[in-house]
N, C-alpha and C positions, 0 to 999 in steps of 0.2 A: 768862741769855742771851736774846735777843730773840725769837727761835722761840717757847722757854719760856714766856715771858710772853706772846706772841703765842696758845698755848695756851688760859693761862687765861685769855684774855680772850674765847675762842673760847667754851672752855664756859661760860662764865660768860653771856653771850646765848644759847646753844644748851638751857640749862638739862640740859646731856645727860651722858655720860658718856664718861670716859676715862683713859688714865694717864699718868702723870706721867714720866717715866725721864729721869734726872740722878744721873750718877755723884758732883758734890759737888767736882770738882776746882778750884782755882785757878786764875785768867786764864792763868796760864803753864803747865797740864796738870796738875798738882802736887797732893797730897794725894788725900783723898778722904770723901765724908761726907753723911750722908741730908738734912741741914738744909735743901737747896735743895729740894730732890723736897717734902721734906714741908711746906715754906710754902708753896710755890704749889695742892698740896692740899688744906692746907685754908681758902685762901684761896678754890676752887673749893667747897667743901663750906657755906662761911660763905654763899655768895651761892645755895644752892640746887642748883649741881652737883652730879656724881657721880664721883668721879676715887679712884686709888690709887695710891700711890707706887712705881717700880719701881727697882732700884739697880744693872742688868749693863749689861755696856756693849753698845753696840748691836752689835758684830761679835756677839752672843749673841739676835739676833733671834729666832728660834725661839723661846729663853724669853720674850724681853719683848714677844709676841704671846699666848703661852699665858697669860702672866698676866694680861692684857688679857681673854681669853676664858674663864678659869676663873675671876676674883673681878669682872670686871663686866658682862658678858655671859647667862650662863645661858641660852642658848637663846634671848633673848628681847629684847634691846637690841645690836644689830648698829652701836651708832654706835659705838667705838672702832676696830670694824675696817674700818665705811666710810671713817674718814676718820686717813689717815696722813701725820704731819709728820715726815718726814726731819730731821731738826736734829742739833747735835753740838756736844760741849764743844772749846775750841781747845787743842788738845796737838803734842808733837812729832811723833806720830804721824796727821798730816795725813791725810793718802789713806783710812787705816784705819778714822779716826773719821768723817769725809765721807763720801766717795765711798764706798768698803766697806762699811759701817755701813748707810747709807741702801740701800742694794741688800740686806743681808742681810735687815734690816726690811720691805721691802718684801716679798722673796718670801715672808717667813715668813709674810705679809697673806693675798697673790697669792692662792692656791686658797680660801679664806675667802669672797672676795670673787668668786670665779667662780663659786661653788658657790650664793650668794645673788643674783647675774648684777647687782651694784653695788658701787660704789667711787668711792671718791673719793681720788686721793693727790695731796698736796701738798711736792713738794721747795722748798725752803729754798736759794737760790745766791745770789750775792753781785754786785754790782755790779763786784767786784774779779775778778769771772771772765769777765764780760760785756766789759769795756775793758782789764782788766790794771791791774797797780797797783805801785807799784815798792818790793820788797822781800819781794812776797808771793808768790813763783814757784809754790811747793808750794800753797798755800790757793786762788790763781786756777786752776790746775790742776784743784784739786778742785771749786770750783763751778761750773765749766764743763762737767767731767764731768756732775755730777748733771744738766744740763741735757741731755746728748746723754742721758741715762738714762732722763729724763722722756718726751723725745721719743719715745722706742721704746714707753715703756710705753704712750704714746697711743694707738699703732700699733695694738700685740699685746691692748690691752685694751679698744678702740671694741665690737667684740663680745659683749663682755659686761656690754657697759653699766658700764667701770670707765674712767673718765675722768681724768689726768694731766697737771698744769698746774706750774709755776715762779713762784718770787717770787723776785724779788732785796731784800727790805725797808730800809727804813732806821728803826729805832728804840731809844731809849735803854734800857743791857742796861749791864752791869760793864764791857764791852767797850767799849764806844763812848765811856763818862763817862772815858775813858784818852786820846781822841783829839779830840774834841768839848768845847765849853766848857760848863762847868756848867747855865746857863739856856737853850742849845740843846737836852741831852740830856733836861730835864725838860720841854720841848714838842712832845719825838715818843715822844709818849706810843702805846705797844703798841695802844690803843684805837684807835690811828687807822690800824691795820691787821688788826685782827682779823677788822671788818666784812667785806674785801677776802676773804679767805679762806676765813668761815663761806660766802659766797655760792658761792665756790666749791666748798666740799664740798656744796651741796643739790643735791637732787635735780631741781629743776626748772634745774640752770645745765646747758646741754649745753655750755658751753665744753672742747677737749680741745686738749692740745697748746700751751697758749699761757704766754709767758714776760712778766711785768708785772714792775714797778719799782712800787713804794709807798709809800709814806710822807707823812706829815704829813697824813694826808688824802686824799692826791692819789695818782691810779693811772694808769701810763700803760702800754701794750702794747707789744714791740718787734718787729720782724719784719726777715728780711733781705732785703739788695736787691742785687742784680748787674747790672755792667754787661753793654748788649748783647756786646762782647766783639767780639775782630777774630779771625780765620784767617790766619795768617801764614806758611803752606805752601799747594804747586800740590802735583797730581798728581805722582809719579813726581821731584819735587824733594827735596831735602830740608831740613830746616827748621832755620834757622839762629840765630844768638844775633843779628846784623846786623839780622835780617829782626823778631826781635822790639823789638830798641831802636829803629828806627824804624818801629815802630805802636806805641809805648809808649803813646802820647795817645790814640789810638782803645780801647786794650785800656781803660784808667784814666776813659773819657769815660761817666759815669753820666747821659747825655742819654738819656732813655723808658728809665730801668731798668726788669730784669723785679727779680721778687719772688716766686724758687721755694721753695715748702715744703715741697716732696716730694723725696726722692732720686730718683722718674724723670724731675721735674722738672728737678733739677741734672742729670741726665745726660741729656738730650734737647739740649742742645748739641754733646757729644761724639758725640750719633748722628748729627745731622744734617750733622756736620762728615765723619766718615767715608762716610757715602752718598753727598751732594755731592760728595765730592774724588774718588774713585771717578768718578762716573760722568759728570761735568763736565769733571774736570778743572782749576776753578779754585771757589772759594767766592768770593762777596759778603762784607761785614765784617756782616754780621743773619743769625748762624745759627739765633737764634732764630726768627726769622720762615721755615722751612722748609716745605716742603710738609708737606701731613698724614701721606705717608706715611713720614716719617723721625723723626715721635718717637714716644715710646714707647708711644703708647696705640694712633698708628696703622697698624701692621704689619698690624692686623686685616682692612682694607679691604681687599674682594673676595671675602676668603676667604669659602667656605659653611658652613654650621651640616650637626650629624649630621640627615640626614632623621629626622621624625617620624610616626608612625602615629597614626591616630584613627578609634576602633571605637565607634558609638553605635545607638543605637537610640530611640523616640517617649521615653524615659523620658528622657534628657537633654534632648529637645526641650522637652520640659513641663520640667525641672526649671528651663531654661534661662528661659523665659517668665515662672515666677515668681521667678526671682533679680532680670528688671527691672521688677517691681512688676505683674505681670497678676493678676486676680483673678478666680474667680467670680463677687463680686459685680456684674462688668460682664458682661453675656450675651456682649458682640462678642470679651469674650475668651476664649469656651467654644473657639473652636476652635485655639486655640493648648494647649490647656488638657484638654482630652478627647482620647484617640484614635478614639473612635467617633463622633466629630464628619464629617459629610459632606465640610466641606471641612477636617479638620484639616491641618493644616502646619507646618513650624517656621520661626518669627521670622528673617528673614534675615541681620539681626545678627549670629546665631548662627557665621555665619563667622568672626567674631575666636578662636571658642575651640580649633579646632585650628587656626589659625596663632599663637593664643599661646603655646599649648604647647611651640612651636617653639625660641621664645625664653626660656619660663620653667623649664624640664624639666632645666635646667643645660648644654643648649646653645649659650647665650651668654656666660656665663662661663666653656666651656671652651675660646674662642676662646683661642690664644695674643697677649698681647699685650693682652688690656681683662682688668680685677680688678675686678669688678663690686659693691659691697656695696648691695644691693636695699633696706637701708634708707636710702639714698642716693637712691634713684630717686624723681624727684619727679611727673613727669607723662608722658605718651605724647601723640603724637599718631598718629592712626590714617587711613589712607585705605581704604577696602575698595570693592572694583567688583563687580559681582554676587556678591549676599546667596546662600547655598546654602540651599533649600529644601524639600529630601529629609530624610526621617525616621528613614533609617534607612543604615547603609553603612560603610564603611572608610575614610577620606581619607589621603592623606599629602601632608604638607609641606615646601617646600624653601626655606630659609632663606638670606640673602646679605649680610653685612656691605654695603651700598651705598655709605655713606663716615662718616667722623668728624669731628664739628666742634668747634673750638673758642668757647667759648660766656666764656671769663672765668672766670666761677664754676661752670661745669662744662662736662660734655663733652655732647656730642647724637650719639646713637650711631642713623643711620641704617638699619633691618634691612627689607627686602623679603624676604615669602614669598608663593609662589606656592602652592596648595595643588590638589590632584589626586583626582579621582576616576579610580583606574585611569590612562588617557592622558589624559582633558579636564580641561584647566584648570576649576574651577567656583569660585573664589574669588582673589583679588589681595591684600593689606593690604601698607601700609606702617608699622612702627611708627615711631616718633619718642620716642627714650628718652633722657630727660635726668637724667644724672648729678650730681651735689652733688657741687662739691671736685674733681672729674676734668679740668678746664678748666684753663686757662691755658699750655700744652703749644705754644702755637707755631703751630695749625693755621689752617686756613680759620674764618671765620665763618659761611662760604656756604655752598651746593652749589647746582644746577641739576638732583641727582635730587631734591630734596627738593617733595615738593608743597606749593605753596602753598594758606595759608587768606585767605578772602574776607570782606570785613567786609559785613555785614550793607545794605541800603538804606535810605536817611535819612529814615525816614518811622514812625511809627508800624506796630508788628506789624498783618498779616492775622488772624492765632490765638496767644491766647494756653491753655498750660493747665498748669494746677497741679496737681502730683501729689505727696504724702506718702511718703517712705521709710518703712520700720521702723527700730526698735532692731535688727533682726535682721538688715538686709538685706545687709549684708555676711558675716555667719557663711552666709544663704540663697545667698547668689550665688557666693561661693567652692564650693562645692560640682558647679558646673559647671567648675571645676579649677583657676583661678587661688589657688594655695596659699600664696602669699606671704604671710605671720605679718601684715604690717602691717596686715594687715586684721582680725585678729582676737586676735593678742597683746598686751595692753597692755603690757608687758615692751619686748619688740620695736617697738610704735608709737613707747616714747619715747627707745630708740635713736636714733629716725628726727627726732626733734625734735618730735613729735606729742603731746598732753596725753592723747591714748582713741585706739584702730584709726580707720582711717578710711575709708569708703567707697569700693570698687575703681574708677576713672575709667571703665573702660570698662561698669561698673552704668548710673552716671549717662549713658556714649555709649547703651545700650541702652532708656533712658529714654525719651530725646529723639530715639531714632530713632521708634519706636512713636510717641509721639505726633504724630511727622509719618505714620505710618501712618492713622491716625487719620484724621486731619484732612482729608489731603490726597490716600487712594487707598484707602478704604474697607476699612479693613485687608488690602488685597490685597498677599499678598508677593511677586506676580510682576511687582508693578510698581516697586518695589526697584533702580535700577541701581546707585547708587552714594554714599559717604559721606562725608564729610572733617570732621574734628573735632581740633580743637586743646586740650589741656586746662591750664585756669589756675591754678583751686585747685582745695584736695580741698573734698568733701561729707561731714558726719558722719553716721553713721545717724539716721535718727530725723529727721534734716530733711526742709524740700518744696521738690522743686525745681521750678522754674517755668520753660517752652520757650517762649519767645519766634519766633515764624516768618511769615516772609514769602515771598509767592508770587512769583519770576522766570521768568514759564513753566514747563519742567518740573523748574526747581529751583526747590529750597527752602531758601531760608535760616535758619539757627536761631542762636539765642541761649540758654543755660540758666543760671538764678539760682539761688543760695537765697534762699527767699521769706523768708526769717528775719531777712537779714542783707545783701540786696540782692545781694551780692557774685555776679560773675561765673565761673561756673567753665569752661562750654563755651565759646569763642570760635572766628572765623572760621569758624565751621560753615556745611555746607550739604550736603542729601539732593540726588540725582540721581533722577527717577523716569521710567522707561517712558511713554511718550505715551499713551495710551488708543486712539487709531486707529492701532495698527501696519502696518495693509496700504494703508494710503494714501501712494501714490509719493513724498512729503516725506519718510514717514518710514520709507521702506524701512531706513534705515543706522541707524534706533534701534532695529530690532524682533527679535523671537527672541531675544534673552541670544546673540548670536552671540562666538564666542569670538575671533575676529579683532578684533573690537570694541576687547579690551586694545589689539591690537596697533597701530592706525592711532592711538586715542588716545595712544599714546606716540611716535610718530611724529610728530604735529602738535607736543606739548610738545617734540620735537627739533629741527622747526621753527621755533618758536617764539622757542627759545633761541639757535639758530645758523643759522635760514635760509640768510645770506645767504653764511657759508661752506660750506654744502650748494652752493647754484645754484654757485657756483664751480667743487666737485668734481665735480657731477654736470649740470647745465645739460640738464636733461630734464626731459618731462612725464610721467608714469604715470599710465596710468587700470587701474582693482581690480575685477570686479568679481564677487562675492563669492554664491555661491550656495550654499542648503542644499534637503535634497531634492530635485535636479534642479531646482530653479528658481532664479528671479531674487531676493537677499536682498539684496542691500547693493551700492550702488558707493562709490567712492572714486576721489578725483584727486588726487596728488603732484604739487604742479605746483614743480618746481625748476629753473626757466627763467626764472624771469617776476620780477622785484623782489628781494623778500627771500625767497621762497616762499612758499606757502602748500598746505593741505589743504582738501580740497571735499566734500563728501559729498552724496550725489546725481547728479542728470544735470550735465554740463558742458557751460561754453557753446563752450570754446576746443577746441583737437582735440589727442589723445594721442599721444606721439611712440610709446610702444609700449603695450596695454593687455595685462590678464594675465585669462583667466578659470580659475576654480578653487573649489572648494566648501570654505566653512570649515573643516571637519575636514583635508582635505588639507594648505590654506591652514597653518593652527597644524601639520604632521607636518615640514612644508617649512622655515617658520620656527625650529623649535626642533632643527634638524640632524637628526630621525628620519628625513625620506626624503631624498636628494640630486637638485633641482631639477633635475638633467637627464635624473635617471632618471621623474622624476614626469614632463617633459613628454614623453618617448618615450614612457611606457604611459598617456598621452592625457590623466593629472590635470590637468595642467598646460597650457592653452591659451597660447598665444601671437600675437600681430596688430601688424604695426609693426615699427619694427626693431629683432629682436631681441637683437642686440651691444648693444645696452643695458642688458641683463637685468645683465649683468656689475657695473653701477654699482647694482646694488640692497642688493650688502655694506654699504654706506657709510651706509645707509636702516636697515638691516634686523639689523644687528648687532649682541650684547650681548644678546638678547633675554631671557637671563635674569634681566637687571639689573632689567627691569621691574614 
């Protein structure tokens, strides 16, 4: 058979080992006899292999695994049961020898290969199962089967790193020299598929899931395609045989097919067809092209994550410090570094670690609705607005699906947490989590929560500086709680498609923020406002990564390389820092870490994006203005009257249709529904000047506040 010899031409390159099993029957199922089994072994034994001959029939899987494991195995040679060729002699008993067979073989594999956490299985299907072929009802049947078999095993076996691919082959076997002319079948010679297969079972192919056609050389992949598809029912009507024969052409019109590979794939048309009809009342003929929240990954959006707790003390602060590379050897980092340091403190960075916890503590894979596999996750992007600074405390974090994108080749899973010390906001982050393989779902490409990153200025860096990882620095900086294996399993890394663990992205973010400490605020962490980091590639340990930064005023722009390999991995970055003169009237509305700060900044980015449908709803001016201590801190002007609007910070030239005075703290109780604005302005929190029937249009401004 072609399998067969497919085998031995496997081991015969692999120099490896394995068995043989062929029961010896006739092209027509008939007889039985060792002869086949034992020339191809020792034709495998002539060329240097290791093979033994087995003679049950595959529905006896269990044995023809064990004797695999007790005369070539010993403990010590796992290649027979890495790697499994489903084949089968052609008999009447179709389904049994196929389809049955190859499943019985398989499981009897299965635990073998989970227990060692690799695998590699190879079913064997036929071109005649892929297209159909006339006469062979039962045999198509079955190698179609073996293909939905394969499919699942992909599924249920990514986890443990046991990987399940399909061939359809074409090569000369007793079988084919019956249908085929003689000098065809002697030029598809098994060699020219062997190759095809060995690659498949190594360990370095992460292909899973994939169905190829081979032969003569030549390999090509197949994959399905579906038409976009028409809706041929309204609301409350009902759907007709009429209704489908004339959208026969639209259903049949393979114009911008999709090309789903997942069942929530396949069924993300029939979601978005019942949401739409529901609540529309008519579909468009592109169900696929539905909003994000009608396919399957995106039912998540909005929804919040369980809050999280985080209790530290100076020992995580310092442990934290040397996860992104601080050392004694530099004095200026004794005080990140010491607690008996005069001015010790912790690195403000240090905010990503309970808001990642948030997200990585299984939080966000227990959203209903995203199926998260972490070795999947390629990169984050991170925004964070004042760094936390304290040593020591309890935080809690509240996490918000903000929205889901479709990305193609995966998904971008939007998560804002806000994080709490008691009542005050003291930290912001956005993560930016991009999924492998989760994409193609139908959704947006966009959003307008999403913060943008800024490219750098077209000029040569201000500072450049270089800094050396360890071999360690990923086992060191896990340890401030990001636990994800990929950083330190190699098992686990090559799940993920990684050759060694690879350095945690937000190590390298905490890199490149310090050395803009450095550089540009003499390692003061109170001058820290805020972050944005996009990340491109990973970092290996053991390399040096190089920050590239330029000065915009009180931003900073950055770049990070590996100095190894040029390559970019930090992009669109840029540090936010504190002014150095805070008490001088410009920069009243940058000073104090005032916690309103978040909120006018997301305000402007509201304006930003939708001004000029603001001045529409609202066609007013607000003036903010913003005291801590009994004193004067901050103004602000909402001016959505004038153009497309805009935000002003500071004094104003034009005059406010009503202004609001109120001290920060009240300011955020007001904002976030803790006090009710009417009761703040009767017991006096709340001032008011102008006319105040306007207060009314501040929902429109001011709402959602937890999305931020």
């Amino acid at each position: 058979r072609c399998s067969v010899l497919v085998l031995a031409q496997i081991l015969t390159l692999l120099s490896g080992s394995g068995i043989m099993n062929d029961l010896g029957v006739d092209t027509k199922g008939g007889g039985k006899s060792s002869a086949a089994a034992d020339k191809v072994v020792e034709e495998i034994r002539v060329k240097g292999g290791k093979a033994v001959a087995n003679y049950d029939s595959v529905e006896d899987g269990e044995k023809l695994i064990q004797s695999a494991l007790d005369t070539l195995l010993c403990g010590s040679d796992p290649q027979c049961c890495n790697t499994v060729l489903c084949h089968s002699s052609v008999s009447d008993l179709i389904h049994r020898i196929h389809l049955r067979g190859s499943f019985l073989v398989t499981r009897a594999a299965w635990n073998h290969m989970k227990d060692q956490k690799f695998g590699r299985i190879i079913m064997t299907a036929s071109a005649a199962g892929i297209y159909g072929n006339f006469g062979q009802a039962n045999y198509s049947a079955a190698k179609l089967g073996l293909l939905g078999l394969a499919n699942t095993l992909a599924i249920e076996g990514r986890k443990y790193n046991i990987h399940c691919n399909t061939i359809a082959p074409v090569a000369g076997s007793r079988l084919t020299e019956t249908v085929m002319p003689p000098d065809l079948v002697a030029s598809l010679k098994p060699e020219y598929v062997a190759p095809m297969v060995l690659w498949l079972c190594h360990e370095q192919c992460q292909e899973n899931g994939g169905l190829f056609e081979v032969g003569a050389g030549w390999i090509g992949k197949l994959r399905w395609e579906r038409s976009q598809g028409h809706t041929v029912r309204e609301k409350n009507q009902p759907m007709t045989p009429e209704a489908v024969r004339d959208q026969w052409d639209k259903v049949c019109d393979f114009t911008d097919a999709t090309k789903p590979s997942t069942v929530q794939e396949s069924l993300q048309s029939i979601v978005s067809v019942l949401s739409r009809v529901e609540s529309e009342g008519e579909v468009d003929a592109n169900p696929t092209a539905a909003a994000a929240s009608a396919s399957g990954i995106n039912p998540a959006v909005g929804q919040k994550l369980p809050p999280t707790t985080f209790s530290f003390n100076h020992t995580q602060c310092i442990l934290y410090a040397l996860g992104v590379g601080m050392s004694t050897k530099d004095p200026d980092h004794l005080r990140f570094l010491y607690e008996g340091h005069p001015d010790f403190g912790c690195l403000p960075t240090f905010g990503v670690i309970p808001s990642q916890a948030a997200m990585m503590d299984g939080g966000l894979s227990s959203i209903p609705g995203l199926n998260i596999d972490f070795t999947q996750v390629r990169k984050h992007t991170c925004k964070m607005l004042n760094g936390y600074n304290t040593v020591s405390g309890e935080l809690t974090s509240e996490a918000t699906i903000a929205d889901v994108l479709d990305k193609g080749s995966g998904a971008v899973i939007l998560l804002d947490v806000n994080t709490y010390s008691g009542s005050e906001l003291v930290c912001y982050n956005q993560f930016s989590v991009f999924v492998v393989g989760a994409g193609g779902f139908g959704g947006r490409r966009t959003s307008e929560k999403a913060k943008a990153p800024l490219p750098p200025p077209k000029r040569a860096p201000d500072a450049v500086v270089i800094d050396s990882t360890t071999r360690d620095q990923a086992a060191l900086y896990r340890l401030s709680g990001d636990w994800n294996p990929l950083h330190i399993d190699p098992s686990f890394a090559a799940m993920g498609g990684f050759k060694a663990p690879i350095l945690h992205g937000l190590c390298s973010f905490g890199f490149a923020a310090r050395h803009v400490l450095t550089q540009f605020a003499d390692n003061d962490p109170s001058r820290f406002k805020a972050i944005k980091v996009r990340f491109v590639k990973p970092v290996m340990p053991g390399q040096s990564l190089q920050t590239e930064m330029w000065k915009e005023g009180n931003r900073i722009h950055i770049q990070c390389k590996v100095k190894e390999t040029d390559a970019i991995v930090l992009a669109g970055a840029y540090v936010d820092l504190h002014s150095t003169s805070e008490d001088s009237p410009e920069n009243l509305t940058q000073g104090g870490g005032l916690q309103s700060e978040l909120v006018f900044a997301e305000i402007g980015r509201r304006i930003k994006d939708s001004g000029s449908e603001l001045v529409k709803k609202v066609n007013a001016v607000f003036g903010w203005e913003i005291t801590k201590d009994s004193k004067n801190a901050a103004q602000w002007t909402i001016d959505l009257k004038n153009g497309s609007g805009s935000l002003h910070t500071g004094p104003y030239s034009g005059k406010a249709d009503v202004t609001f005075t109120v001290s920060d703290e009240d300011f955020m109780e007001v904002v976030q529904g803790k006090v009710n604005p009417q009761k703040a302005f009767f017991s006096g929190k709340l001032k008011v000047r102008g006319n105040i029937m306007l207060s009314q249009k501040l929902e429109v401004i001011l709402k959602d506040y937890a999305k931020l």
